[in-house]
C-alpha positions as CSV (number, residue, x, y, z in Angstrom):
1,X,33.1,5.5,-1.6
2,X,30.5,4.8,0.9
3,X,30.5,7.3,3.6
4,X,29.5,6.2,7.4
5,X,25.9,6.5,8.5
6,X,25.4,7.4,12.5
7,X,21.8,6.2,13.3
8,X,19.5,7.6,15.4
9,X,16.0,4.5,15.5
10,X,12.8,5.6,16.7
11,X,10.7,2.4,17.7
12,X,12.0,-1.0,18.6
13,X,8.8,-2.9,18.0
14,X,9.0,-5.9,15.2
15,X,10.3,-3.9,12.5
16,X,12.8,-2.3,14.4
17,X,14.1,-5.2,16.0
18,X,13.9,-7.0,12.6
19,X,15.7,-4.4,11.1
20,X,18.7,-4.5,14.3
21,X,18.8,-8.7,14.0
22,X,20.1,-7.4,10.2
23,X,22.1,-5.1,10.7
24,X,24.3,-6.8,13.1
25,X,25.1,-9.8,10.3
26,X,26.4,-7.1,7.8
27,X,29.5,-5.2,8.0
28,X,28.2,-1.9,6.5
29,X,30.1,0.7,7.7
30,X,26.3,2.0,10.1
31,X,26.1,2.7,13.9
32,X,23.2,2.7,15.7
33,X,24.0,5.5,18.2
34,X,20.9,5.6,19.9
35,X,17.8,3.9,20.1
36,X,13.8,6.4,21.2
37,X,11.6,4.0,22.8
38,X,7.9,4.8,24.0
39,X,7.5,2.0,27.0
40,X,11.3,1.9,29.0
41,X,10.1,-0.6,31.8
42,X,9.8,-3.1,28.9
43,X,13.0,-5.6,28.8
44,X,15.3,-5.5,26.3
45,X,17.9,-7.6,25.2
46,X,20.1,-4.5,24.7
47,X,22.1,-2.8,27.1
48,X,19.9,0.4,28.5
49,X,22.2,3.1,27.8
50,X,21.4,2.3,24.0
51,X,18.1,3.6,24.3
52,X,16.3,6.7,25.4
53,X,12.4,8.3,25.6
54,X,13.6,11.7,24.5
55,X,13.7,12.2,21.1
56,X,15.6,15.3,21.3
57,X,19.1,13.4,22.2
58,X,18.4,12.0,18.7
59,X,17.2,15.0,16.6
60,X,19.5,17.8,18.5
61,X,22.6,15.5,18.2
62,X,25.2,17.0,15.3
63,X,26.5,13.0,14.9
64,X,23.6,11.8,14.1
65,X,23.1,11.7,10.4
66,X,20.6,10.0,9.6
67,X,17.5,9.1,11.5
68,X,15.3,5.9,11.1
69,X,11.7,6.1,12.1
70,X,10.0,2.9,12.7
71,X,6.5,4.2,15.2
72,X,3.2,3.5,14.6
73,X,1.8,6.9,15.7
74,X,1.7,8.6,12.6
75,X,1.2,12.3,13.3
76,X,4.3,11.9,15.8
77,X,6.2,10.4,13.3
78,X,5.3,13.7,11.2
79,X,7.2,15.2,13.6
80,X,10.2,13.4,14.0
81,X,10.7,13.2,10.3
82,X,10.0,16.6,10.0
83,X,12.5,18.1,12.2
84,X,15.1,15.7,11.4
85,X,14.6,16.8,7.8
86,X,14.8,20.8,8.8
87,X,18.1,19.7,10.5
88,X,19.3,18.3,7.2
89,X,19.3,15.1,8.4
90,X,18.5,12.0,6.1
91,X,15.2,9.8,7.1
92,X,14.1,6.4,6.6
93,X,10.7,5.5,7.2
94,X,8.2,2.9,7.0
95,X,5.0,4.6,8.4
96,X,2.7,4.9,4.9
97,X,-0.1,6.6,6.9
98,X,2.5,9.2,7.9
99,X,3.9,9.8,4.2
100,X,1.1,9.5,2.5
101,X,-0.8,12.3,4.3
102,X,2.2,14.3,4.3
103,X,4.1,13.8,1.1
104,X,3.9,16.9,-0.8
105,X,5.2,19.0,2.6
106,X,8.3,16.1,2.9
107,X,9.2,16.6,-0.7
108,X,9.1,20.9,0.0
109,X,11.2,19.8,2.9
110,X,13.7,17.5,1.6
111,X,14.2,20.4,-1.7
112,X,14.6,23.4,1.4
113,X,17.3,21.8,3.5
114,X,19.0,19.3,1.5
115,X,18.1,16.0,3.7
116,X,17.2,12.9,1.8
117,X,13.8,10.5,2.6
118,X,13.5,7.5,2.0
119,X,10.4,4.6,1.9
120,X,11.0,2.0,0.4
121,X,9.4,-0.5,3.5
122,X,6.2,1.5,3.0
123,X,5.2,-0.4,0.4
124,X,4.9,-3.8,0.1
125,X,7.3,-4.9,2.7
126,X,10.0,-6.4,0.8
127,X,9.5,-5.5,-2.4
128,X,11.2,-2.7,-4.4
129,X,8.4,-0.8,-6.0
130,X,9.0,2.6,-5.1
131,X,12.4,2.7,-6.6
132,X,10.8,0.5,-9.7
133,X,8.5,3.7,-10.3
134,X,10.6,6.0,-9.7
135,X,13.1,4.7,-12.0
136,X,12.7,2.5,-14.4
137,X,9.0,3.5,-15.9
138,X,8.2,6.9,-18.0
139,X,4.9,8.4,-17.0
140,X,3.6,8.3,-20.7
141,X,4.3,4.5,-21.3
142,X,3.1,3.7,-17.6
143,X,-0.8,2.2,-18.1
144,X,-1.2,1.1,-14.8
145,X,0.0,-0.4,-11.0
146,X,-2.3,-2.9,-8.9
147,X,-1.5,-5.8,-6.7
148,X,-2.3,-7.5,-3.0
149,X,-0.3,-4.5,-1.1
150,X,-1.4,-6.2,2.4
151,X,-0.2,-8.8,3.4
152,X,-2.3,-9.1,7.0
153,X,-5.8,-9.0,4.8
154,X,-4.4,-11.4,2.0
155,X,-3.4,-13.7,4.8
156,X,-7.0,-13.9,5.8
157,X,-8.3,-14.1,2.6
158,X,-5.8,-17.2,2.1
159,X,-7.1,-18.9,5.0
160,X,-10.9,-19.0,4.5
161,X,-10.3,-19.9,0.3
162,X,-7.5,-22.2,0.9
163,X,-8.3,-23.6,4.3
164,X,-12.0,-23.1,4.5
165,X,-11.1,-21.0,7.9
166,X,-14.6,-18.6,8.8
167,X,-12.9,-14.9,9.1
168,X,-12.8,-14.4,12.5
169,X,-11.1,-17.3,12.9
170,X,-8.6,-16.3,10.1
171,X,-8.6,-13.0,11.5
172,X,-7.5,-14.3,14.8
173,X,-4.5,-16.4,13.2
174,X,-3.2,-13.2,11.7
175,X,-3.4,-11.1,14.9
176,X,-1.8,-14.4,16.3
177,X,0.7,-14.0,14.2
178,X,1.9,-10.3,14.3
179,X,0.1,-9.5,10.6
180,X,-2.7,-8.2,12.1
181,X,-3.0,-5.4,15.0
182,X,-5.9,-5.9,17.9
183,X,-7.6,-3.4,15.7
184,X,-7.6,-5.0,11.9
185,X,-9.8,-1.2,11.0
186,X,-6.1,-0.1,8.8
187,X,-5.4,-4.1,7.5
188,X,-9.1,-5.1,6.8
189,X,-10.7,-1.6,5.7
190,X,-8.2,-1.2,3.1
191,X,-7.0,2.0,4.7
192,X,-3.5,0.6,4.8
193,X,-3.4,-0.6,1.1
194,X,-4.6,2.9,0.1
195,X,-2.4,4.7,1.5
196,X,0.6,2.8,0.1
197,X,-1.4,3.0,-3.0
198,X,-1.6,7.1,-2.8
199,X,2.3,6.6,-1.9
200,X,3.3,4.4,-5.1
201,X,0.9,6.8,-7.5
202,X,3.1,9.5,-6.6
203,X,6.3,7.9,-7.9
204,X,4.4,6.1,-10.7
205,X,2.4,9.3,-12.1
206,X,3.8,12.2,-10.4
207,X,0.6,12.5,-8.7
208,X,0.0,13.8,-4.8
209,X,-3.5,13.0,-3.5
210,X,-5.2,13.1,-0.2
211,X,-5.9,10.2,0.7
212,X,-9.9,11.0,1.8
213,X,-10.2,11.1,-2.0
214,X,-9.6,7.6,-3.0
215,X,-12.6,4.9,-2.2
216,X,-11.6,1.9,0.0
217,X,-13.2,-1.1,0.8
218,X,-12.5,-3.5,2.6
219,X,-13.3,-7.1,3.6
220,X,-14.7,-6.9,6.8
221,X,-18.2,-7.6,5.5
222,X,-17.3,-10.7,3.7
223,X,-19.7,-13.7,4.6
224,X,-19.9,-17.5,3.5
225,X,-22.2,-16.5,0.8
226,X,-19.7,-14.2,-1.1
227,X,-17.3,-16.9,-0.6
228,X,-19.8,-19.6,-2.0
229,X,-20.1,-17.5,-5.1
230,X,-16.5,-17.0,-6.2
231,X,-15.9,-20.8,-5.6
232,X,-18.7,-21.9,-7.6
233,X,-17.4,-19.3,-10.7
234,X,-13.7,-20.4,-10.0
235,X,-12.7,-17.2,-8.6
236,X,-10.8,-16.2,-5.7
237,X,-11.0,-12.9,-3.5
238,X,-8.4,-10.9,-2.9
239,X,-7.7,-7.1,-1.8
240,X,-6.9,-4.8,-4.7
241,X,-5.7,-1.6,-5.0
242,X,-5.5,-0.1,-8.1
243,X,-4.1,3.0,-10.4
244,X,-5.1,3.1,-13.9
245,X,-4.3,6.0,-16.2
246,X,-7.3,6.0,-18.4
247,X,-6.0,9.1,-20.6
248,X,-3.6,11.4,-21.1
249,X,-4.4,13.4,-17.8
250,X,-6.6,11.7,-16.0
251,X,-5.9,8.5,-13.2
252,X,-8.3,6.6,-11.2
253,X,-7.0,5.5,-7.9
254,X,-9.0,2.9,-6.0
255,X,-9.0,-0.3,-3.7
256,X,-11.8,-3.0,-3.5
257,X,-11.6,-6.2,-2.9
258,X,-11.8,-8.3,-6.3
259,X,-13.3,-11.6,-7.4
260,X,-10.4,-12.7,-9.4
261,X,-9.1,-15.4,-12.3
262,X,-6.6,-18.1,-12.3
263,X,-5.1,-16.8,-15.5
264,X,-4.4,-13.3,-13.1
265,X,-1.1,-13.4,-11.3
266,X,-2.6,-12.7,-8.3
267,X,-4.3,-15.7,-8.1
268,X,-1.6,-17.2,-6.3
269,X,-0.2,-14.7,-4.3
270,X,-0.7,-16.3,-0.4
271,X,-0.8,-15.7,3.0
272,X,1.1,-13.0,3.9
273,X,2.9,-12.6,0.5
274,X,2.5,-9.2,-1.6
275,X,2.4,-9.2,-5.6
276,X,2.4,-6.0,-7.6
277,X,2.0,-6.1,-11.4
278,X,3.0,-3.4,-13.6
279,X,1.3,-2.9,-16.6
280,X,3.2,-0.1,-19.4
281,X,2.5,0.3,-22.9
282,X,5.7,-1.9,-24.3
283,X,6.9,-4.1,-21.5
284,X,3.3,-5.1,-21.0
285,X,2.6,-7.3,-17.2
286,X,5.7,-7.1,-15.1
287,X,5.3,-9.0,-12.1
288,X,6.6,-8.4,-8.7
289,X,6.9,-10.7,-5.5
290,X,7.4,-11.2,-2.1
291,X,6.9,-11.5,1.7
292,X,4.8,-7.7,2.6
293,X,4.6,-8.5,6.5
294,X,6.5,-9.0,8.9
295,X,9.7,-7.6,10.7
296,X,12.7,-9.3,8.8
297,X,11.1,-8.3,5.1
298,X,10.0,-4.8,6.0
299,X,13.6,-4.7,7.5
300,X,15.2,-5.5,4.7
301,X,13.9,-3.0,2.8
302,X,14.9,-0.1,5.5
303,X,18.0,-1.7,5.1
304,X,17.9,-1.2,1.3
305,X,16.9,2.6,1.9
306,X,19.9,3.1,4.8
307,X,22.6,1.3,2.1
308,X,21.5,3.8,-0.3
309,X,21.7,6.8,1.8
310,X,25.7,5.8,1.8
311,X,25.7,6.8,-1.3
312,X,23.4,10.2,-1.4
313,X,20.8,8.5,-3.0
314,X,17.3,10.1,-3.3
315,X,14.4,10.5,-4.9
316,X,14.1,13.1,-7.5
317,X,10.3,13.6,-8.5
318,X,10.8,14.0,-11.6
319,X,7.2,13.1,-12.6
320,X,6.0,15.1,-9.8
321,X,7.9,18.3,-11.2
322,X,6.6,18.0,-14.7
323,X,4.8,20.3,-15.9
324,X,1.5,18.5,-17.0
325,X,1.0,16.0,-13.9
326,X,-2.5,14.1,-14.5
327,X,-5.6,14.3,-12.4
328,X,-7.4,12.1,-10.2
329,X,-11.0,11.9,-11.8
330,X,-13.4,8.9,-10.7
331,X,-15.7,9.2,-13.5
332,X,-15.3,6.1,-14.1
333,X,-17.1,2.5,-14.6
334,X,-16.4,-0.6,-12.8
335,X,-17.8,-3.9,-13.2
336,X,-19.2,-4.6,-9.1
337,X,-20.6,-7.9,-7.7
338,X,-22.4,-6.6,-5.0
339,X,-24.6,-8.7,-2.0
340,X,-27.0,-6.9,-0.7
341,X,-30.5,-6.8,1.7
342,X,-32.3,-3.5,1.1
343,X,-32.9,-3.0,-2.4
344,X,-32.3,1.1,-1.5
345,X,-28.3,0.5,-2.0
346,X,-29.0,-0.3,-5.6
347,X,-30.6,3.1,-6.1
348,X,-28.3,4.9,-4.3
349,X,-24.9,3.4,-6.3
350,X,-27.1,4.5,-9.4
351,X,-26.2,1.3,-11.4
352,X,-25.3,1.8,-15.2
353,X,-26.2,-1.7,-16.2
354,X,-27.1,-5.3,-14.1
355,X,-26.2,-8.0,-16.2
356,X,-26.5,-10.8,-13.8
357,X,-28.9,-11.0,-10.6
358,X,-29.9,-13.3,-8.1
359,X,-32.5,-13.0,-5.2
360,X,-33.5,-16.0,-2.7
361,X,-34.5,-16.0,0.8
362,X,-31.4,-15.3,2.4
363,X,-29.3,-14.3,-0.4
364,X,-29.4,-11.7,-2.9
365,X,-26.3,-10.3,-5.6
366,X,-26.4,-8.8,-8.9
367,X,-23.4,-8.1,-10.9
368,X,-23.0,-4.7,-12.9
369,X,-21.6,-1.3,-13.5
370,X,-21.4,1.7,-11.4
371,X,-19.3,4.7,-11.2
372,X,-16.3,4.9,-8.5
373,X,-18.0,8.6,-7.5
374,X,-20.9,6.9,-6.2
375,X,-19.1,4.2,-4.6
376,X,-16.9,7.2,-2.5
377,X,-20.1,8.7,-2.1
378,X,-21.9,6.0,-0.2
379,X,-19.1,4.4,1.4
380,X,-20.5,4.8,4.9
381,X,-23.3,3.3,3.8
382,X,-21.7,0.1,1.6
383,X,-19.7,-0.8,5.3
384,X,-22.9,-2.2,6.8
385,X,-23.7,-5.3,7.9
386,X,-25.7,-7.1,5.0
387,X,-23.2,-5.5,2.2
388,X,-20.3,-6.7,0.1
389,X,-19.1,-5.1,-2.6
390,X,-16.2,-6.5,-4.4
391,X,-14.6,-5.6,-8.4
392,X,-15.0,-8.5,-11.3
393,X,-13.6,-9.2,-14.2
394,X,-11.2,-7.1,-16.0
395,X,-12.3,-7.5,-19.4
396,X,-12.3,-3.7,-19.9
397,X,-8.6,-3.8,-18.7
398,X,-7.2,-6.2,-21.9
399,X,-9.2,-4.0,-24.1
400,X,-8.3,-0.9,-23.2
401,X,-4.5,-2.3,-22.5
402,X,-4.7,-3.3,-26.6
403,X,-6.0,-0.4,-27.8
404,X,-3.6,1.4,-25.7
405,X,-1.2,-0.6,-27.7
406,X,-2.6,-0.4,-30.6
407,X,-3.0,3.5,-31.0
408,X,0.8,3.5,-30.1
409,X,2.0,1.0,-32.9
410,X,0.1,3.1,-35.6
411,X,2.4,6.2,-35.2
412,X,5.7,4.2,-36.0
C-alpha cells in the first residue's frame, strides 16, 4: 500500500510551479505542507502562509517526510539535501550540479541514516534514464550511453540548422523562452550536460568522478563557417556527451559538440527535445526520447521520483558497490574537425593523424585524431575566439561495437 508523503518544496521557480500545477490534477495521497522561497515580496498565486524563507520549519519539522529541493544554488542545495538526509528524511532533487559534485557523500549519507534520494529530473528532463541504468542494464554488457542531454543548447543548435537563425539570435529565443538562463556559461559550455553525464555514468558503470576531470566543450564558439561545413557534408551539429567503456576497466567520459549523420538517431532530435541512445552488447541501440526543458517535463519526472518514494523505492548502487568498478582513463583517440587561426593549437593538441585540411584567407579546418588528454589539457585555450572544435564520425564506434559483439558470440 502506498503510504502518505508530507512535503516540504524548496524553490517555486518553473520547475517547482510545474511540478505544483501537477500535482494538484492527481489524487496521490502527497501534501505539500510547506513551501522555502528565496524572494517573499514576489506575488504568488498561493496563499502566504504556504510558504516560508526559513528552511529550518522544513528540515526541523518531524511531519515532514520527505523534502523536494528544486533551487538553483547548488552548494545550498548541498545543504538542504544533506540535512534532510541526516534527519532520515527522503529527497528529491533535480539540481545535477549539486549531485554530481556531491554523489559519493549522498550515497554515504543515504547508507548512514536510512533516507532515500532520488534524481530522476536531473537528467534529461523527462526522460527515465537514471532508473533505465540503474535497472535494466548489467555493467559488463553496457558498451556505452550518449545523447543531446540539453535541451537549452540543442534548441539553439535547432534554430541556426533548421531555421538559419545566427546564434545570438537563437540564443536570445531560448533565454526568451525559459531554456536558457541570462548567463548560457552551464547550457552552452557543456557544463550542464557533463554533469548529468558524470550523474548517469554512475548508475550506468558504477563509476563516481569529479566532474573537473571530464573535458567539455561547448558551442559558444560556433561561427557561420563551421555551420557552412556540416551543411555542405550533410551533417548536423549537435551537443554530445558521451560514456564509452573501451575495456574491461577502463571508461572515457566526455562532451563535445559533434558533426553528426542522418542515419544517427540524433539527427532529429529538436529544439528543446533530449535523446539518449543506449548502446549494450545484445540489445544493441536503444533509443530514448523526450522534452529535457522546461517546468511541466522536469516536473513530471520529480513527480515520478515522489510516486516512488510511496513505495520505499531507492537506488541500490549496485554497480557502484562491486568490487571491480572501472576507471576513467582518457587515453584515448577521437576523430576532431577543428577551425582554427594560429597554427600553435595544432601543436599544442599534438595531432595523431590529419586526414583532411583546408586553409583560405579567412577560413582554415583540418579534420583528424587527437587524444581526449590533450583536449582536457588545453581547454582554456580551445575556448577562444577563432576556435571550434567539434567530434566526427563514429566509424570507430560500429567497429568497435562489432567486435565487441563479435568476441562475445565466439564463447557460446
Amino acid at each position: 500500500m502506498a503510504k502518505k508523503l508530507t512535503i516540504g518544496l524548496f524553490g517555486f521557480g518553473v520547475v517547482g510551479q510545474g511540478l505544483y500545477d501537477i500535482i494538484r490534477t492527481k489524487d496521490l495521497n502527497l501534501e505539500i505542507k510547506k513551501i522555502a522561497i528565496k524572494h517573499p515580496e514576489k506575488q504568488r498565486s498561493l496563499p502566504s502562509e504556504l510558504f516560508t524563507t526559513n528552511a529550518k520549519e522544513i528540515l526541523n519539522d518531524p511531519a515532514i517526510n520527505t523534502v523536494i529541493e528544486l533551487i538553483n544554488d547548488a552548494e545550498a542545495a548541498f545543504e538542504i539535501v544533506s540535512v534532510a538526509l541526516t534527519k532520515g528524511k527522503n529527497v528529491v532533487s533535480a539540481n545535477k550540479k549539486m549531485i554530481a559534485n556531491h554523489l559519493e557523500e549522498l550515497i554515504d549519507l543515504q547508507e548512514e541514516f536510512g533516507g532515500s534520494l532520488l534524481y530522476e529530473g536531473a537528467v534529461c528532463g523527462s526522460i527515465p534514464i537514471i532508473r533505465n541504468l540503474e535497472e535494466y542494464y548489467d555493467n559488463e554488457l553496457l558498451y556505452s550511453v550518449r545523447g543531446i542531454f540539453n535541451g537549452s543548447s540543442n534548441y539553439i543548435l535547432s534554430k541556426v540548422f533548421s531555421e538559419n537563425l545566427n546564434y545570438n539570435t537563437a540564443l536570445k529565443q531560448a533565454q526568451d523562452l525559459g531554456f536558457a538562463e541570462t548567463d548560457p556559461t552551464l547550457d552552452v559550455g557543456g557544463f550542464d550536460a557533463k554533469f548529468k553525464l558524470v550523474i548517469a555514468t554512475a548508475h550506468a558503470y558504477g563509476l563516481i568522478i569529479n566532474p573537473d576531470d571530464v573535458i567539455n566543450i561547448g558551442i559558444q564558439n560556433l561561427s557561420e563557417k563551421d555551420i557552412r561545413y556540416a551543411k555542405e557534408k550533410g551533417y548536423k551539429i549537435k551537443l554530445i556527451p558521451t560514456a564509452r567503456k573501451i575495456n574491461d576497466q577502463q571508461v572515457v567520459l566526455y562532451v563535445l559538440p559533434k558533426l553528426i549523420q542522418p542515419e544517427d538517431f540524433l539527427y532529429n532530435v529538436e529544439n528543446e527535445y533530449n535523446g539518449v541512445i543506449v548502446q549494450a552488447a545484445f540489445a544493441d541501440q536503444q533509443f530514448f526520447f523526450g522534452k529535457g526543458a522546461g517546468g511541466h517535463p522536469t516536473g513530471s519526472a520529480v513527480l515520478s521520483d515522489i510516486a516512488a518514494l510511496r513505495y520505499d523505492y531507492h537506488y541500490e548502487y549496485k554497480k557502484y558497490h562491486q568490487p571491480r568498478a572501472p576507471e576513467l582513463t582518457n587515453a584515448f583517440l577521437v576523430n576532431v574537425y577543428l577551425r582554427y587561426q594560429d597554427e600553435k593549437i595544432i601543436k599544442l593538441l599534438g595531432f595523431e593523424d590529419i586526414s583532411e585540411r583546408l586553409f583560405t584567407h579567412n577560413f582554415n579546418y583540418l579534420i583528424g585524431t587527437v587524444s581526449l588528454q590533450n583536449i582536457l589539457d588545453n581547454a582554456e585555450e580551445l575556448s577562444k575566439e577563432g576556435i571550434f572544435i567539434a567530434e566526427i564520425g563514429n566509424k570507430n564506434i560500429a567497429i568497435e561495437h562489432q567486435q565487441t559483439l563479435e568476441s562475445i558470440e565466439s564463447v557460446f
